[in-house]
matplotlib code that plots the C-alpha trace (Angstrom):
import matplotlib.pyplot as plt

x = [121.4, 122.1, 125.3, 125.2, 125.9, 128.1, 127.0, 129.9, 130.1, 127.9, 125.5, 126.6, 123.7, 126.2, 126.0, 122.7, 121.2, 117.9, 116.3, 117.1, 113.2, 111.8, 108.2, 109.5, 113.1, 114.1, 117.9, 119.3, 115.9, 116.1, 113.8, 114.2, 111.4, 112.7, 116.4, 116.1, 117.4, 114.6, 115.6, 119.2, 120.4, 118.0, 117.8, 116.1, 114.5, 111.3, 111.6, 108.3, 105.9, 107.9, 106.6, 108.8, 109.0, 110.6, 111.8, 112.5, 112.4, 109.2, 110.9, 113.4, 111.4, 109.6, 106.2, 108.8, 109.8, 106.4, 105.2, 107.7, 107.4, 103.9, 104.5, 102.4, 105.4, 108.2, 111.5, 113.8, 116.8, 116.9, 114.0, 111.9, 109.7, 106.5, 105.7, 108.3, 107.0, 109.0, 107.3, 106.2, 104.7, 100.9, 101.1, 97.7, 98.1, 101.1, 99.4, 96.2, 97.5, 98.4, 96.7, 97.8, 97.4, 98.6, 99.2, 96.2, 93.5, 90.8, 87.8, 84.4, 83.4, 78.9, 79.4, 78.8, 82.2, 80.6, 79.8, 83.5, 85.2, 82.9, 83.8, 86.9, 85.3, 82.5, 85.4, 86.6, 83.5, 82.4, 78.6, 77.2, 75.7, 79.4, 81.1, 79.0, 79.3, 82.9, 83.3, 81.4, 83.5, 86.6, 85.2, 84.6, 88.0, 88.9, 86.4, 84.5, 81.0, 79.4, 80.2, 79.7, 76.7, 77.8, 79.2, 83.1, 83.0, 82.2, 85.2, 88.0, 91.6, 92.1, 88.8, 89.4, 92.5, 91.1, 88.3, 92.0, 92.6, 89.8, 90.0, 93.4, 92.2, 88.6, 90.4, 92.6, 96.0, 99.6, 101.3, 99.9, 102.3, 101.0, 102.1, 102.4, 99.2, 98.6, 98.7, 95.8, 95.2, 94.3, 96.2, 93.5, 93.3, 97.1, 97.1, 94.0, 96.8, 99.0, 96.6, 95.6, 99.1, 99.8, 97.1, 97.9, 101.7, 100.0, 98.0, 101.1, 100.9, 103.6, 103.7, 105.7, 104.8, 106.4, 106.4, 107.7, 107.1, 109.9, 108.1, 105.2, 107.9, 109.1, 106.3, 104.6, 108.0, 110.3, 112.6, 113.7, 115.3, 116.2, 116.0, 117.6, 117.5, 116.9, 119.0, 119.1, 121.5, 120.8, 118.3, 118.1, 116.0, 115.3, 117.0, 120.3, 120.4, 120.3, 122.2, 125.3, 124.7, 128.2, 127.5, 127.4, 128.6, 126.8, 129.9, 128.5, 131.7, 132.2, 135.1, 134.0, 135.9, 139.0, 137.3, 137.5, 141.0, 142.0, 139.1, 140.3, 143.9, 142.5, 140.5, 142.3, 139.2, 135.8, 134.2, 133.9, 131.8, 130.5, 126.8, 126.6, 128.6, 128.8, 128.5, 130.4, 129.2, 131.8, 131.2, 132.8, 133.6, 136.0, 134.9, 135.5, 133.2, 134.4, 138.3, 137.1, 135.4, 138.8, 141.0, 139.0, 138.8, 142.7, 142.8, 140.9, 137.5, 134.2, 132.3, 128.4, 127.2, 128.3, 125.3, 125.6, 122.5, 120.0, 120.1, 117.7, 116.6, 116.3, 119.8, 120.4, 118.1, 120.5, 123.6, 122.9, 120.2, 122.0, 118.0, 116.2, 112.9, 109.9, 110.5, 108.9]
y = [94.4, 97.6, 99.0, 102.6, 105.5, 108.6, 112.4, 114.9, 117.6, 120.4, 118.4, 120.0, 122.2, 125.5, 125.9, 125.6, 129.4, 128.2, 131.1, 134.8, 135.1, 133.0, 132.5, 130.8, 130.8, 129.6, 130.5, 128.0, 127.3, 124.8, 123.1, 120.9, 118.8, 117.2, 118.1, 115.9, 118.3, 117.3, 120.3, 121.5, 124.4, 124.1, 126.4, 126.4, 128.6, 127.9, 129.8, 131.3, 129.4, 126.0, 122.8, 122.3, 118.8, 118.2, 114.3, 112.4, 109.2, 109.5, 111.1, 113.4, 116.2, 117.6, 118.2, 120.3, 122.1, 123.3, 123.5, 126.1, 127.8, 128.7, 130.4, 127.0, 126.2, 128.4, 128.5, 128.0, 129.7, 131.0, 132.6, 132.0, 134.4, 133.9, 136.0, 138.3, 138.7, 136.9, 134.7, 134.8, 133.1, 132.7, 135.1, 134.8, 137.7, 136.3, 133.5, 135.2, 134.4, 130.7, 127.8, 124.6, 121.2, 120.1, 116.5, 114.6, 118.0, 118.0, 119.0, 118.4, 115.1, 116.0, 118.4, 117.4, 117.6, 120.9, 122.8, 122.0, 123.8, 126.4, 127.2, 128.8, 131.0, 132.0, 132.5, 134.9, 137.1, 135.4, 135.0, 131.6, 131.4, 132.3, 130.1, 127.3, 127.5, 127.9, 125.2, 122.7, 124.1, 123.1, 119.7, 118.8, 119.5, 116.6, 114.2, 114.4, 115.6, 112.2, 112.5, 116.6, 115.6, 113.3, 114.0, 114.2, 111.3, 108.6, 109.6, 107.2, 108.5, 109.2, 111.2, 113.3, 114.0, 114.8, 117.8, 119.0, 119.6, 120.6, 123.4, 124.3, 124.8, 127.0, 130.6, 131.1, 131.5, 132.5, 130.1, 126.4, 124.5, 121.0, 118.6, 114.9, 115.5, 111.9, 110.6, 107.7, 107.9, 104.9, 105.1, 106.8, 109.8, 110.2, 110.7, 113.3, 115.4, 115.4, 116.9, 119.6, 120.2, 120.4, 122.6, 125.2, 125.1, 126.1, 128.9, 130.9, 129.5, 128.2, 124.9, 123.4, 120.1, 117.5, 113.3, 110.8, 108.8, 109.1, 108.7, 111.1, 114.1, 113.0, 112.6, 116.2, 118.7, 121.1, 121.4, 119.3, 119.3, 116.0, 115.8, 113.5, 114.0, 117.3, 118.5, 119.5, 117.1, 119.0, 121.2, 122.1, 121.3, 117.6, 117.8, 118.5, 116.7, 113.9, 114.7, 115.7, 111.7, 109.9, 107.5, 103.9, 101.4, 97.7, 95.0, 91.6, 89.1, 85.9, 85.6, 88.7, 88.7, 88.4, 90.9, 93.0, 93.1, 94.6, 97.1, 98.3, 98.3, 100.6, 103.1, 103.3, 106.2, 104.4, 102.5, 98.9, 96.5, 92.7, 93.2, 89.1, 86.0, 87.7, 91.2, 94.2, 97.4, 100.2, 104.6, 107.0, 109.6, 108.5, 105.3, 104.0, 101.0, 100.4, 100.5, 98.4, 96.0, 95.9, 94.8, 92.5, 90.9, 90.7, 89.7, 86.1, 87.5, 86.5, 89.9, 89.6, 93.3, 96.6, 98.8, 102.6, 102.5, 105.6, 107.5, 108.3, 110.6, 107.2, 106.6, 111.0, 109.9, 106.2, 107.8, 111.1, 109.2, 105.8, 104.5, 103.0, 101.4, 103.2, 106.2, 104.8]
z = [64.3, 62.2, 63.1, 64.6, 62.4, 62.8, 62.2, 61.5, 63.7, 62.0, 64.3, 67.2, 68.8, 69.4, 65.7, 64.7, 64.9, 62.2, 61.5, 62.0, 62.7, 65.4, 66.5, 69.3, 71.6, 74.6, 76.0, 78.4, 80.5, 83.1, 85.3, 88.6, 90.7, 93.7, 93.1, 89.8, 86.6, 83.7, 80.9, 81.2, 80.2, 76.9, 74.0, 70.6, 68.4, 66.0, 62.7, 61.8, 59.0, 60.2, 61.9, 64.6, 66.0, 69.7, 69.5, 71.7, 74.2, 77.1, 79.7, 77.6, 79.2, 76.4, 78.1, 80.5, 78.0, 76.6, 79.8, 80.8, 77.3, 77.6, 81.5, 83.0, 85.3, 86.5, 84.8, 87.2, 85.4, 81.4, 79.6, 77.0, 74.4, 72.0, 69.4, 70.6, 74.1, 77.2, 79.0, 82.6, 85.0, 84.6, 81.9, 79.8, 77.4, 75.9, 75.0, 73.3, 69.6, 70.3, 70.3, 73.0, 73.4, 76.5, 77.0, 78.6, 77.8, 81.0, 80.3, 82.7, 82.2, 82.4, 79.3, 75.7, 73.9, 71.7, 75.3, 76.5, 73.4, 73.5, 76.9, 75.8, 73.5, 76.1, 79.0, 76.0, 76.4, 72.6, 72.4, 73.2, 70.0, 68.1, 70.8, 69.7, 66.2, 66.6, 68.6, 66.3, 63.2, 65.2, 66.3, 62.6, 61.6, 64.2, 62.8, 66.2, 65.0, 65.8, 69.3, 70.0, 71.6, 74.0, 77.7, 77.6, 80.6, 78.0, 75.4, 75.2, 75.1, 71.4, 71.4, 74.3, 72.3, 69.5, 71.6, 72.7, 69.4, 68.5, 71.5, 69.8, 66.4, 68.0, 66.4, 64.1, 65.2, 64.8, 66.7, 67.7, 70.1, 70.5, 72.7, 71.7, 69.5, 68.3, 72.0, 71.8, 68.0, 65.9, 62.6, 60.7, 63.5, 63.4, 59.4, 59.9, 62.5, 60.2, 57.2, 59.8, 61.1, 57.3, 56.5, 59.4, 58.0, 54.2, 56.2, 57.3, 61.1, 63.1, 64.6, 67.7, 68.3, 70.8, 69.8, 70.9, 67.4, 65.0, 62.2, 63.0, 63.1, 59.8, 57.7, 59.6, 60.6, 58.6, 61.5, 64.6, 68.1, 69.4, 72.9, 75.3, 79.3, 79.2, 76.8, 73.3, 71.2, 67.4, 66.0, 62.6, 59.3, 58.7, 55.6, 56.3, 59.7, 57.4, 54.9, 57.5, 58.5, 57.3, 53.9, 54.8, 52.6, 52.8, 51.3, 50.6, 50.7, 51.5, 54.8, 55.7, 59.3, 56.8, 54.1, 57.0, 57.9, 53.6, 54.6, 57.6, 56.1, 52.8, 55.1, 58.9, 59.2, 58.8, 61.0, 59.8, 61.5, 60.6, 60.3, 59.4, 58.2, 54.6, 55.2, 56.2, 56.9, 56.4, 57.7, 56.6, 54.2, 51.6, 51.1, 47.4, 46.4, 42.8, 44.5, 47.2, 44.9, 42.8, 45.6, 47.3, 44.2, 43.5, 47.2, 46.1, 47.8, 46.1, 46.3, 46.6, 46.3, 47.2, 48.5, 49.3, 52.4, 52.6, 55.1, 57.4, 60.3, 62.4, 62.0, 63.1, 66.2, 66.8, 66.8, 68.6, 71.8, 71.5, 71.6, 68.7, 70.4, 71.1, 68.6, 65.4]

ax = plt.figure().add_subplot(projection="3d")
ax.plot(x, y, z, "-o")
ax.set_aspect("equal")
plt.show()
């Protein structure tokens, strides 16, 4: 098992203001159902141009979140703003230059998948002959063309995913917010959301996008909030979440319970911990392998390898959610 690693404090959400210019901000928003707290006191902002990835376990109440950003459920306390404009309650105006996928999109099951986009267009007083051709431009850009024809009701999970994407992308927008976009994706569709989520970003838009899959907000954000229970445990560019992470040193030594002991004695302040019969894994700043190496040597130790270990947003997300399954 890897041992978990520790993040210096510049981690700490009350010091992570990202971007003077924000697309999107929510200020200590809150939200109750049946007397259970699911988003605590949350805030966060969304610089504009960035892809903004919510992480976090299922149940970390990041559907919540969006949910309450986009006016679709009360805010119980707090406030939040898009595009400059607070949000309220029900509020469709402030919503007209952003484009949402909600997690599990409905749409009427007797419709061909083409008619159910366009229906957003047409409830938008577009032509039906504009709404159409809209709506198949968008459906191509999902890879769904083979299947605009057929009723929604015989679409498996990853394509009705894909039409709510494909609703999302129908104009041009400012803003997309999109809520666990890959849900139900075969490999293939997930690498295709991340080319469009890519492509938006190269357009000027803004994207918010919520996942539960660690490695999908890698490889697709700019900028993260880790969520756990409600709450927002760091925000900030990827980059420098990781690079605040505390260098590990991997010691491969024979008696390394012993090995341990002249370890702990040389640096009282990093965390050392046997990973395995011959190996040591030592945290921490100040860490010196060559002087390591040196006295474990004079100390009769027969030293295998000393490996300085990458560091990675997985380990960010370890330390700061204590959870490592399920987010890959």
């Amino acid at each position: 098992m890897r041992p978990t690693r520790h993040f210096s404090a510049t981690l700490e959400i009350r010091e992570s203001r990202i971007s003077a210019s924000s697309v999107v901000e929510a200020k200590g928003i809150s939200k109750s159902f049946k007397n259970q707290r699911v988003v605590d006191d949350l805030s966060f902002e969304v610089p504009s141009g960035s892809v903004f990835g919510l992480l976090g376990p299922n149940g970390s109440g990041k559907t919540t979140t969006i949910r309450m950003v986009l006016g679709l459920i009360q805010i119980d306390s707090g406030e939040a703003s898009i595009l400059g404009k607070r949000v309220k309650l029900g509020d469709a105006k402030a919503l007209e230059k952003v484009g949402c996928l909600i997690e599990g999109p409905g749409f009427p099951g007797h419709l061909p998948g083409a008619e159910a986009v366009a229906r957003l267009a047409i409830a938008r007083k577009v032509s039906r002959r504009k709404s159409m051709a809209l709506a198949e431009a968008a459906i191509a850009k999902v890879g769904l063309s083979s299947a605009a024809g057929k009723p929604v009701k015989s679409y498996s999970l990853g394509m009705k995913q894909r039409l709510g994407l494909a609703q999302a992308l129908l104009f041009p927008r400012e803003l997309y917010i999109l809520d666990e976009p890959t849900n139900g994706l075969d490999p293939s569709g997930m690498k295709e959301v991340r080319e469009i989520v890519g492509q938006l970003a190269k357009e000027g838009s803004t994207v918010l996008l919520s996942s539960h899959l660690l490695g999908e907000v890698e490889a697709i954000c700019s900028h993260i909030g880790i969520m756990k229970a409600g709450q927002m445990l760091s925000i900030g560019r990827i980059s420098d979440l990781v690079a605040s992470a505390l260098p590990e040193l991997i010691v491969g030594v024979q008696r390394s319970e012993v090995a341990a002991e002249v370890a702990k004695a040389m640096y009282p302040d990093a965390e050392i911990t046997i990973t395995g019969p011959d190996l040591l894994s030592l945290v921490g700043n100040g860490v010196d392998s060559a002087q390591l190496n040196e006295r474990l040597i004079a100390e009769g130790f027969r030293v295998h390898s000393l490996i300085p270990s990458r560091r990675s947003l997985e380990d960010v997300f370890v330390s700061l959610t204590g959870e490592g399954f399920g987010v890959r």
